[in-house]
N, C-alpha and C positions, 0 to 999 in steps of 0.2 A: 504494500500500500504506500503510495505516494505521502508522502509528506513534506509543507515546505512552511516553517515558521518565521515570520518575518520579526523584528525586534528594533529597537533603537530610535524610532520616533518622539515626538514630543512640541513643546511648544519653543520657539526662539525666536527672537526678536530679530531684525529686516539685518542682515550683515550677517548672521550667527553662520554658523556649524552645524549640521548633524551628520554621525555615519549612522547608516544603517545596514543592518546585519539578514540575511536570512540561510537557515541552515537546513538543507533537504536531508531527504531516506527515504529508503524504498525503494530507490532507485541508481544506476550507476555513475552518481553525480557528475565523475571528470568528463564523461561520454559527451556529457550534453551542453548545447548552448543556454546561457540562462538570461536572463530578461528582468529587469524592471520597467515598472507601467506606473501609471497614476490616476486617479480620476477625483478631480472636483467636483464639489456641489452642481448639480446640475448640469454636468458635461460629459462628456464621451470617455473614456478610459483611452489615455493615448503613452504610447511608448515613450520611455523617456533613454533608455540606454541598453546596450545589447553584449556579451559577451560569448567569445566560443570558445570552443575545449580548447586548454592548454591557455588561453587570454591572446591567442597571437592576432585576434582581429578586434577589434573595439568600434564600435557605431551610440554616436549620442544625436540627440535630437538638437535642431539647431537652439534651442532655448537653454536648452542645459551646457553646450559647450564654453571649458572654458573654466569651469564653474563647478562641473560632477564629473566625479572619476569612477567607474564602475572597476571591480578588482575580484578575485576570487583565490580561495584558499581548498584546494582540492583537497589537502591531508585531512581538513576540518571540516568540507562538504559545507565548504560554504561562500554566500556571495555576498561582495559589499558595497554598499553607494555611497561615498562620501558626496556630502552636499557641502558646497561653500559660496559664502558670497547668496543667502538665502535672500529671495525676496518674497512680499508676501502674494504674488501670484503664484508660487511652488507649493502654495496651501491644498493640499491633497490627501486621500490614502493613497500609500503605495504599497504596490503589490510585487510578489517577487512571482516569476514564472517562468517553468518550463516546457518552453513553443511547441516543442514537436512532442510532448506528450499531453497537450494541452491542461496542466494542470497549475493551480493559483496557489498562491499559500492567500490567510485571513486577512493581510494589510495591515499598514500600520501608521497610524494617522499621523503626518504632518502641519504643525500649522503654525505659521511667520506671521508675527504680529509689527505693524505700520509703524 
């Protein structure tokens, strides 16, 4: 059974920090490409950063570059987002997933106060 728990959210103020953490099972972690997403209040769930096995290709969304570092720790099955430089449209849950077995872990809400 798939599992993917995401961690490390919280509230911070427009400039701050957060990493966020999500650590899969069930599954053969290093194999796969892993993904974070996001979705605000009333928007669509859109991708915000992409990694593949081994980290040797990296894809972020133009709003994030610059700014988010997607990273992964295969011995610990697990993937990270540093956020920096928050502003408060990066106010979301994010979601951590893995594409090709379409599955989500619960999210973990972000949110940048003005």
């Amino acid at each position: 059974q798939v599992q993917l728990v995401e961690s490390g959210g919280g509230l911070v103020q427009s400039g701050g920090s957060l990493r966020l953490s999500c650590v899969g099972s069930g599954f053969a972690f290093s194999m796969f490409t892993m993904r974070w997403n996001r979705q605000a209040p009333g928007r669509e769930r859109e991708v915000v950063a992409v990694i593949t096995p081994t980290g040797d290709h990296l894809h972020y969304e133009d709003f994030v570059k610059g700014r988010f570092t997607i990273s992964r720790d295969d011995a610990r099955n697990t993937v990270y987002l540093l956020m920096n430089n928050l502003k408060p449209e990066d106010t979301a849950v994010y979601y951590c997933e893995v594409p090709t077995l379409n599955e989500r872990g619960q999210g973990t809400q972000v949110t940048v106060s003005s």
